[in-house]
N, C-alpha and C positions, 0 to 999 in steps of 0.2 A: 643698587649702589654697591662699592667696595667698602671691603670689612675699614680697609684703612682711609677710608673719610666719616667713620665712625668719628665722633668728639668726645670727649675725655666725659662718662657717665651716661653716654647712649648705648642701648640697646640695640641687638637687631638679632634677627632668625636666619641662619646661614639657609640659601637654597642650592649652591653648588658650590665644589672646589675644582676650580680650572687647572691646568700646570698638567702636567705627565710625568708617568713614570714614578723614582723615586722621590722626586718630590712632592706629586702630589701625594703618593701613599704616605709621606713621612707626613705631611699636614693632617690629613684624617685621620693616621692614627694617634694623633696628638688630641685627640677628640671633636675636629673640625668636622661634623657628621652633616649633611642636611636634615633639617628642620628644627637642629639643636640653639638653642639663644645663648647669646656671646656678647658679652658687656665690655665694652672698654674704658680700662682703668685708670691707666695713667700713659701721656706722651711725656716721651724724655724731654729735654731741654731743649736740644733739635729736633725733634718730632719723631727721633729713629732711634731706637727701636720702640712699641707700641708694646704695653702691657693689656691683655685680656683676660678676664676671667669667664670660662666654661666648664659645665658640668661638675660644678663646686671646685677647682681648682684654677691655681693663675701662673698664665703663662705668656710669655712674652717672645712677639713675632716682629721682623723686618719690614719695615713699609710697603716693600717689594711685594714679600711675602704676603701681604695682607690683603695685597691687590688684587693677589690671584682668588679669594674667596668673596661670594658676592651674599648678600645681605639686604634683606629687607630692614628698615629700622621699625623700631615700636615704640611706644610713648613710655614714661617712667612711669613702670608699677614693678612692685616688688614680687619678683619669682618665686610661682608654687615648687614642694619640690616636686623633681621628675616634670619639670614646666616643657613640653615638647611638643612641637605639630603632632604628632601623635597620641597623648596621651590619653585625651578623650575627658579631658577634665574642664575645656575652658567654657564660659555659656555664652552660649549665642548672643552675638549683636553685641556684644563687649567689647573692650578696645582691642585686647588680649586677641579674643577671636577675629577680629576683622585683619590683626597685624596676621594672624597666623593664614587665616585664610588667604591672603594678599603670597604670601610666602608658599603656599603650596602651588598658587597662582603661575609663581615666579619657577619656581622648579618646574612646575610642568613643558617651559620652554626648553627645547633643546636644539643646540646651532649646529647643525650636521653641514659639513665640507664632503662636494663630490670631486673627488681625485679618481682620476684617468687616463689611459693610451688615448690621442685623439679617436675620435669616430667610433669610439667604445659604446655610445649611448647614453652620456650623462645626463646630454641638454634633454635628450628624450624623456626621461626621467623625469629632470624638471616643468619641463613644458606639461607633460601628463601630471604631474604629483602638485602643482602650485596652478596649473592654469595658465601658464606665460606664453607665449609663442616667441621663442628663441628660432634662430636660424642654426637647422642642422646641418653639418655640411661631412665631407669625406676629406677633409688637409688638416692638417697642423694650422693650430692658429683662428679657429675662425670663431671661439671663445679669446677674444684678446683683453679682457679683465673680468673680473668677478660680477656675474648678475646673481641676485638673490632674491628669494620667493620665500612662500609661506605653504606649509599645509598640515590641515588640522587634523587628526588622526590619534581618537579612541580618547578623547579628555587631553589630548599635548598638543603643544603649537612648537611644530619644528619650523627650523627659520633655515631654508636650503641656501647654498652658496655656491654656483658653479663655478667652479676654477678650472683657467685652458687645458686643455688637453696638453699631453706633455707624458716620453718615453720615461724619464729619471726627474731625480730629482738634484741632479747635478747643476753645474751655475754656467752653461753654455747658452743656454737661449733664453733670450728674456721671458718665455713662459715659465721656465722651471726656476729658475730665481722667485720669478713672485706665485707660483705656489709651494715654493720653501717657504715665504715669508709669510705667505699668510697663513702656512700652519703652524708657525715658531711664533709669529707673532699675535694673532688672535684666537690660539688654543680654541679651538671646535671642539665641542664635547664629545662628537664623534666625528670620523675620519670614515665616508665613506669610500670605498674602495671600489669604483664601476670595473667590472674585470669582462674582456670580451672572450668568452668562453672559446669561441671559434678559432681564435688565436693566444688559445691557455698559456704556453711558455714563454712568447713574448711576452704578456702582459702582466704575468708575474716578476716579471723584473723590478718595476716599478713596485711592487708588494711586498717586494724583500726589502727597497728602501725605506719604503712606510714602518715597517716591524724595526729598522733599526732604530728608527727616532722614537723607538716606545711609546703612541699614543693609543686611544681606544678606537678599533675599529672593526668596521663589520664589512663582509665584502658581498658583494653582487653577482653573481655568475650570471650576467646579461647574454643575451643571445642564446641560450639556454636552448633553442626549439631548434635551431641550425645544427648544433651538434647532435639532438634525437635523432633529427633528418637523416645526419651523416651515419649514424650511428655508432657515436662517440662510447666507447667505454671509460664512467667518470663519477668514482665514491666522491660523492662531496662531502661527510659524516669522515672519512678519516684523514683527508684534506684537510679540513678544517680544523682536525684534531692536529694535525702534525704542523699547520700553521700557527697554530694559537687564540684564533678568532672564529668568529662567525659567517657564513658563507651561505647566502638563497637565491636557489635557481631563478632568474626574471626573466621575463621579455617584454623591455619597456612600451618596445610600439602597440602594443595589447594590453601592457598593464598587467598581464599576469604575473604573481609572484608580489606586486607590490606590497599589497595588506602583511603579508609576512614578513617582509622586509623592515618594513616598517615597527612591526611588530618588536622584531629583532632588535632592532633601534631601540626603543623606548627599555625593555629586556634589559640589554647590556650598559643601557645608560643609568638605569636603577640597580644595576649590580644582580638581577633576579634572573638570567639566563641560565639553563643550566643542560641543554642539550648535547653539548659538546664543553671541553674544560677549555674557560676564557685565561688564555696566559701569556707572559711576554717571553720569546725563543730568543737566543740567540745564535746566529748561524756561524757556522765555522768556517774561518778561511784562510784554514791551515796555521801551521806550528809558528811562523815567525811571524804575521802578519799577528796572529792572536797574541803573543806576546809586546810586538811595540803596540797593540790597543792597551792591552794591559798598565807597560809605563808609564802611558800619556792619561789613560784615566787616573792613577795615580795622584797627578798632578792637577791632571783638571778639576777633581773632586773636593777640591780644596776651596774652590769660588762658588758661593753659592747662588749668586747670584746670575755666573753661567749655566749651574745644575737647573734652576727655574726655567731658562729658556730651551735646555737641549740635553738629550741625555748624553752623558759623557761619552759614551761607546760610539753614537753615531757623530760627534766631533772628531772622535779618530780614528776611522775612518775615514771620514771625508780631509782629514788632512794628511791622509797615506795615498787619497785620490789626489790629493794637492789644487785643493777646493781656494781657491783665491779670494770668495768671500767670507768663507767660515778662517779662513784667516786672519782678516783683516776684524772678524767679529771678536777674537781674542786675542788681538795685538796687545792690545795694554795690559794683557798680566804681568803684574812682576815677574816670573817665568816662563816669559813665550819666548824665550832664545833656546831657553832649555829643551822644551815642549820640542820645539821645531829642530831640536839636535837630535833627540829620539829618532823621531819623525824621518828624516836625513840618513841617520846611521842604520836604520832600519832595511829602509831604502836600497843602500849600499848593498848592506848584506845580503838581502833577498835578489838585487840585480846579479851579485857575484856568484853565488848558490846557485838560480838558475836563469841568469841572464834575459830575464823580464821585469817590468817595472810595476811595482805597488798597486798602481794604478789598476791594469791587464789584472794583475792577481785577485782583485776585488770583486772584482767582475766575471771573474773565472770561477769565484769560488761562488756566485750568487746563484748562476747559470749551472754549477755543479748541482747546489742545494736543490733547487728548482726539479733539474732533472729527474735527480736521486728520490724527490719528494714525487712526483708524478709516478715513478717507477714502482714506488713502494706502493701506490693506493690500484696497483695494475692499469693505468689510464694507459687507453690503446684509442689511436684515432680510425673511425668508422671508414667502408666504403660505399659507403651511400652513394646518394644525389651529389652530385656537385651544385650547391645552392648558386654559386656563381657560375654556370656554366654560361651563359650570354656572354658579358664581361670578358668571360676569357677566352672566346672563338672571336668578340670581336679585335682583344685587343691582340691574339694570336693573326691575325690578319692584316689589321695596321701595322705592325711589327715585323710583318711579314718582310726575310731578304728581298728580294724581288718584287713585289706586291705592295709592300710600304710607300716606296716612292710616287710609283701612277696614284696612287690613292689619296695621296697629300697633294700632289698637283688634281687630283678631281675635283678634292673639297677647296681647293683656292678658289678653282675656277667656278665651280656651283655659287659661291660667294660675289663674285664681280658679275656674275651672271644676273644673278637678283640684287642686288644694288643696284646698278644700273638697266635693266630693265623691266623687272618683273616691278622696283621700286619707282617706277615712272609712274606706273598709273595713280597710285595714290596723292605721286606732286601733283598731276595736272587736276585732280579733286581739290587737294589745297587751294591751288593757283584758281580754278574756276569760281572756289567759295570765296576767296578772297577778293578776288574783281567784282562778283556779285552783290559782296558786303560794301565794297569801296561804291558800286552804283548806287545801293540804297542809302548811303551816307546822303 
């Protein structure tokens, strides 16, 4: 349950704090800890704002805000001190220990989102890590909503959510709309990031918009055995460092790499990872663009209740992309004329300076980062095997100037060929079982 359906002199044992970024650090470090018991004191007169007392002090949080922290309750008894999942004080079979029990219970769930380039290997993932048998396929689109699974791994119950495949996380196609939303909207405690190693700098594109929205995430270097093949030269150790997050080799159709993936998961989700430093970057995209971010978070920082759903930096940006729904998400500020005159004049300048638009620059400078990061950890692509070599003699042949065409009228004609007669013989089996069925009528 949420801290804020707590009632005025209920108890309960926090198991996590959901939200990113600076708010959720500002709630933790307010003493919202998991395992820690949090009382609620008194509701206002309209229910907003909720007074709490924790860890001998009281303090008072937004409804909102209280939503984001989830909560086992426990029955009324009066708190030992230092009363904590951890403290190794409470006795078994007590009410104490069965709430607390019930709470570590509760923490041990963790809601991991696979975000992806299509045909990256997420479903693989799922289908191998939960059991499912999802349709894999090679287009955009053929995850068209969210399925979700389960898998049990070392005492946790991670609860996986595939989300469509999808380049950005811009508002152009209905997949990428609703995997913005349901990472703004149902905060996953981790964000995992399926990256196809095969195709590294495209698929980082989509990784620099994940780092802008500040949540916690751990990436995947799936396909991992293609680039050995080729032989990819590829630090993942200071990749990972110059990204900010965690990054293991997989190869979902084998399953290798999984258990440490996993691992990693559970790690950065208890804050105990320590292989690489877990941290949020932010990339730079040049002089003027970094400054109208600057004015507009100014301004944006001021709602707290947009800080809860988004971190301000990645609001503006996307409203230097000239993001249509993240606009309409903060129409009704009292200052969204203002916000959007920033935004505007910004625009301007940067068009007149160098005669491109905001938009082009964001994307310019992501593609820079990208680059300059791959450059820095010496990633050099192999000359291997060519793993698709089939694929590409046959599609060099159907594509073929001259050759293309005979080849497209072959396969019409191979088609009308056995439709009509190769698919004879099985009608007149029909037709014969069917008259013989009609006799023994």
């Amino acid at each position: 349950m949420q801290l804020s359906e707590l009632k005025t002199g209920e108890r309960g044992i926090i198991v996590k704090v959901s939200g990113h970024g600076g708010f959720r650090k500002r709630i933790i470090e307010m003493g919202f800890i998991k395992g820690k018991t949090v009382e609620a004191l008194v509701n206002a007169p309209l229910r907003d704002p909720v007074k709490y007392r924790i860890m001998g002090y009281e303090i008072s949080l937004r409804r909102t805000e209280a939503a984001q922290v989830e909560v086992v309750k426990t029955s009324s008894w009066k708190p030992l001190e230092g009363d904590d999942v951890t403290d190794g004080k409470l006795t078994v079979g007590s009410e104490k220990w069965k709430s607390h029990s019930l709470a570590l219970e509760r923490r041990r769930e963790i809601n991991v989102a696979l975000v992806g380039n299509p045909n990256c290997g997420k479903t693989s993932l799922f289908n191998y890590a939960s059991g499912a048998h999802e349709r894999v396929g090679n287009y955009s689109g053929v995850t068209v909503d969210a399925k979700e699974g389960v898998a049990e791994f070392k005492g946790y119950k991670l609860n996986l959510v595939d989300l469509p495949g999808t380049y950005s996380l811009s508002a152009y196609t209905p997949e990428e709309l609703y995997v913005r939303k349901q990472i703004v909207e149902k905060t996953p405690d981790i964000v995992l990031n399926v990256i196809d190693t095969s195709n590294l700098e495209r698929n980082l594109y989509l990784t620099t918009q994940l780092i802008d929205m500040n949540i916690r995430m751990v990436g995947a270097l799936n396909m991992y055995d293609e680039i050995e093949t080729r032989g990819d030269l590829l630090d993942n150790t200071k990749l990972s460092e110059l990204l900010g997050f965690p990054l293991v080799p997989t190869v979902f159709k084998s399953g290798d790499g999984v258990k440490e993936l996993f691992t990693t998961i559970i790690q950065v989700y208890e804050g105990t990872y320590r292989k690489t430093p877990v941290r949020h970057i932010h990339i730079n995209h040049g002089r003027y663009i970094e400054h109208a971010i600057t004015e507009m978070q100014e301004h944006l920082k001021q709602y707290r209740e947009i800080r809860r759903q988004f971190s301000t930096r990645y609001l503006a940006i996307k409203l230097l992309e000239y993001d249509k729904d993240i606009e309409q998400a903060i129409s009704k500020l009292p200052d969204f004329d203002e916000i959007i005159k920033h935004r505007d004049d910004a625009a301007a300048r940067y068009k007149e300076e160098t005669h491109e638009d905001t938009e082009t620059a964001v994307m310019d400078a992501k593609y820079c980062f990208i680059h300059g990061a791959l450059k820095e950890i010496g990633y050099a692509t192999g000359k291997g095997t060519d793993n698709y070599r089939i694929t590409h003699k046959i599609d060099a042949l159907v594509t073929h100037k001259w050759l293309g065409f005979p080849m497209f009228f072959l396969f019409i004609f191979l088609m009308f060929f056995v439709t009509f007669n190769i698919g004879q013989y099985p009608m007149d089996w029909i037709d014969a079982g069917v008259g013989a069925l009609s006799d023994w009528l």
